[in-house]
C-alpha positions in Angstrom: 0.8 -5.6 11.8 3.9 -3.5 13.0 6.3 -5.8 13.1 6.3 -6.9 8.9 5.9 -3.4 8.3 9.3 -2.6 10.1 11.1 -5.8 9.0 10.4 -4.9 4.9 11.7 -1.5 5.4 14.9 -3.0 7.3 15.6 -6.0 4.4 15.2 -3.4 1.6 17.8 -0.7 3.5 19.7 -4.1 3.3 19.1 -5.3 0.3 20.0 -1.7 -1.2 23.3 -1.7 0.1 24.2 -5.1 -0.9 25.0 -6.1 2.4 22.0 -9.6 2.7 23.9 -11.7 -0.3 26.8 -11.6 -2.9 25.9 -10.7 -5.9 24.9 -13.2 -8.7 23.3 -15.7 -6.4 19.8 -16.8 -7.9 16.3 -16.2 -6.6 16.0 -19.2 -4.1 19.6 -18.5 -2.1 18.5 -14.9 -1.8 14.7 -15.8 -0.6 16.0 -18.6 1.9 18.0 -15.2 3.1 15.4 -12.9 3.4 13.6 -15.8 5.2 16.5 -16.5 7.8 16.4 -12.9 8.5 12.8 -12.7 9.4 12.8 -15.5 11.4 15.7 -14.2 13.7 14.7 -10.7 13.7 11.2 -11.8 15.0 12.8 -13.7 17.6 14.5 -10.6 18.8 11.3 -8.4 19.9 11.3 -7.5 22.9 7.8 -7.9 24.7 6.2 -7.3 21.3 2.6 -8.8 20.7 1.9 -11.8 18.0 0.0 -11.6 15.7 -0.7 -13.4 12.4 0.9 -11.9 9.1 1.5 -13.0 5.8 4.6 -11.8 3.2 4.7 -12.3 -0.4 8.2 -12.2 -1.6 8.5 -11.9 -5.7 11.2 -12.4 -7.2 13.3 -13.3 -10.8 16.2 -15.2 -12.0 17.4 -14.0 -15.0 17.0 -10.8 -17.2 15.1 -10.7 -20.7 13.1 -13.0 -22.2 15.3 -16.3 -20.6 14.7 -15.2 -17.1 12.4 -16.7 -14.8 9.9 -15.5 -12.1 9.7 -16.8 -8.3 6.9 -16.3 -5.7 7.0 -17.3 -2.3 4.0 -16.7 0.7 5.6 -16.7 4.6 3.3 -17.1 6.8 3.4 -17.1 10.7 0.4 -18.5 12.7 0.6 -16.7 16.2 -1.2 -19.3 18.1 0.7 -22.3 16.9 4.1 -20.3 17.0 4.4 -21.5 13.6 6.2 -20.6 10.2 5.1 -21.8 6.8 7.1 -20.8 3.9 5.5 -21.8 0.4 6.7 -21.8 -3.1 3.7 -20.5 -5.8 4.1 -22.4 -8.8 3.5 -20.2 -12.0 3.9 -22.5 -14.4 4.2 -20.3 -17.9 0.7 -18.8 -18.1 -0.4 -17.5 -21.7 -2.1 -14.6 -20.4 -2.1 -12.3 -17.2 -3.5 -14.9 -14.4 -3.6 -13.9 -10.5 -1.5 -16.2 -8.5 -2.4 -15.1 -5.0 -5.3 -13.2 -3.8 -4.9 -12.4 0.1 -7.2 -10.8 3.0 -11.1 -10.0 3.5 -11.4 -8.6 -0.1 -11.0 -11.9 -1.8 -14.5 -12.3 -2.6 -15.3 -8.5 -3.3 -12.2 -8.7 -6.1 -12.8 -11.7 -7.5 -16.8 -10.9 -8.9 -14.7 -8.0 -10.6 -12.3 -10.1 -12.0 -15.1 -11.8 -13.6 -16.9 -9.2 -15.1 -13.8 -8.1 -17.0 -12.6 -11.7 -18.1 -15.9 -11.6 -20.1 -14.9 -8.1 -21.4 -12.8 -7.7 -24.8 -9.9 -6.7 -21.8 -9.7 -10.0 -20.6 -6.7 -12.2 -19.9 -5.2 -8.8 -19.3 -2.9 -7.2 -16.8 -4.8 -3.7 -16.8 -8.3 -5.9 -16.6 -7.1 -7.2 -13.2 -5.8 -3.8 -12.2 -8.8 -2.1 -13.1 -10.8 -5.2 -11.5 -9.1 -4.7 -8.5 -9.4 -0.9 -7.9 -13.3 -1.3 -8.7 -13.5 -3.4 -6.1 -12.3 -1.2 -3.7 -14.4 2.0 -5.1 -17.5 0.0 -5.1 -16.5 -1.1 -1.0 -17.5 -4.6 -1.8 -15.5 -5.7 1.7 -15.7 -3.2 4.2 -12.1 -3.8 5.4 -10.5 -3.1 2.5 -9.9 0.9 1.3 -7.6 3.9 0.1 -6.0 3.6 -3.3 -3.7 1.0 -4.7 -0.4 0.7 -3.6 1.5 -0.8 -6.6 5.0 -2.0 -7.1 6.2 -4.1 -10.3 9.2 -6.9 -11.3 9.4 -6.2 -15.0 11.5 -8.5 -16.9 14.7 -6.3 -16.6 15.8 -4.1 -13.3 15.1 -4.1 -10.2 11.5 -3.6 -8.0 10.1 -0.5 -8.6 6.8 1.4 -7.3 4.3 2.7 -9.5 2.1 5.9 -8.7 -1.5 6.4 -8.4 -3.5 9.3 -10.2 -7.1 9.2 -9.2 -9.5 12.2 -9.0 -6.7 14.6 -9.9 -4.4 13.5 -6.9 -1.4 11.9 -7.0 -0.8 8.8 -4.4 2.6 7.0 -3.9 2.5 4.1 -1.9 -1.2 4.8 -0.4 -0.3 8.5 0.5 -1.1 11.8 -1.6 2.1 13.8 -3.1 2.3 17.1 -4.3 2.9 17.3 -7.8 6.7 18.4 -8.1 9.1 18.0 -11.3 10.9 15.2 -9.2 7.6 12.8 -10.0 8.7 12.4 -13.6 11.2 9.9 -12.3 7.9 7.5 -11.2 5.5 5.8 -13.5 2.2 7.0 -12.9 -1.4 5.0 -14.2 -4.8 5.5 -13.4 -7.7 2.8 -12.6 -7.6 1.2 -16.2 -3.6 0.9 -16.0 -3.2 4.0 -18.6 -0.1 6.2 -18.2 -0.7 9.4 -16.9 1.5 12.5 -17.0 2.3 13.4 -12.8 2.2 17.1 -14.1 -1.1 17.4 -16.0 -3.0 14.4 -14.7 -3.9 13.5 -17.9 -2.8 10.4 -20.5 0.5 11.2 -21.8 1.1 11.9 -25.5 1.3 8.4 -27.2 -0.1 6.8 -24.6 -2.6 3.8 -25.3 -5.8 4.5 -23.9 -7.6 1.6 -22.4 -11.4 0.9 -22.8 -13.6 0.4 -19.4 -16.3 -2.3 -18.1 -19.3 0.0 -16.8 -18.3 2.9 -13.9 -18.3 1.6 -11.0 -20.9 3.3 -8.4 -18.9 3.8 -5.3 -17.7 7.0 -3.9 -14.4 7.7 -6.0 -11.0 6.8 -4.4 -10.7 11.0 -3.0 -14.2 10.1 -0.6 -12.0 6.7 0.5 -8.7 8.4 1.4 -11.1 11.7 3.2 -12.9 8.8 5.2 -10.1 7.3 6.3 -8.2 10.4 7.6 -11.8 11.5 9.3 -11.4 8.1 11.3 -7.9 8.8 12.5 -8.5 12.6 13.2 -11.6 11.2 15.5 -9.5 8.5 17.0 
């Protein structure tokens, strides 16, 4: 899985710099880009495996209340040689719905998401949060571990990535970070979607608390992340 790994770090350099599309152009001319530039940039390896691998690109037209939000799934089949690019239709939900659910876990997170839609958190964006992270402490799919990596499209601004306090540690983007006065400038939750301070690992003054659905019974996110270096230090 290499190769969308190195192509998402590449469009978002571009991206950045506003070099991939004028400014102003609305959320289907600037995924039809994103999806040109895969396309030829895969074509370009050089003696490079295949290997199947499916990208989710959110996106939104619009700021505020008047703007709208896009999802597309790319997929490429390596046996068939083949791309598939597919629009998501949203519709206007009422309340915080999953769109996409993706990879070996599927089944493991969805008995989760069930057990807190019948729970006074239901119909919630923190229930499917904290859904999802109890499926992974639980290790209902084998395949699936470490903490959340979380990013967000709010209704205003750009993409941003959202830390992860659990067990007293601090995780951005999957990997632990020292707590340093330069965290401030991230937003931090825990496994029921509560801010946390990055300083004192605790809620933050003013902070709503959030109410749980039992304690889940696996390990704790801190035995996940030492397993998973133990692998790669025995590799």
């Amino acid at each position: 899985m290499l190769y969308p790994t190195l192509v998402l770090g590449q469009l978002g350099d571009l991206i950045d710099r506003n070099l991939l599309w004028n400014g102003g152009v609305n959320a289907e001319t600037r995924h039809n880009k994103i999806l040109d530039y895969l396309q030829a940039s895969f074509e370009r390896r050089h003696n490079a495996p295949d290997y199947d691998f499916t990208i989710v690109h959110c996106a939104r037209d619009g700021e505020g209340l008047p703007g709208s939000f896009r999802i597309w799934k790319t997929t490429y089949k390596a046996a068939l040689h083949d791309w598939t690019d597919e629009h998501i239709d949203i519709g206007k939900p009422v309340t915080s719905t999953v769109f996409l659910q993706l990879g070996t876990g599927d089944e493991a997170l969805r008995r989760e998401i069930v057990a807190w839609d019948s729970s006074p958190q239901g119909g919630t964006a923190r229930a499917i949060f904290s859904a999802f992270c109890d499926s992974l402490e639980k290790g209902g799919d084998p395949l699936s571990g470490g903490v959340p990596q979380i990013v967000c499209l709010e209704r205003r601004g750009g993409g941003q990535v959202i830390g992860f306090i659990a067990d007293d540690t601090r995780y951005l983007s999957g990997l632990p970070i020292q707590p340093l006065p330069e965290l401030d400038n991230v937003r931090w939750v825990d496994a029921l979607f509560q801010r946390i301070s990055p300083e004192t690992a605790t809620l933050l003054p003013r902070a709503q608390p959030h109410a749980r659905v039992g304690k889940p019974s696996g390990p704790g996110f801190s035995s996940l992340i030492k397993k998973g270096l133990d692998g790669e230090n025995k590799a």
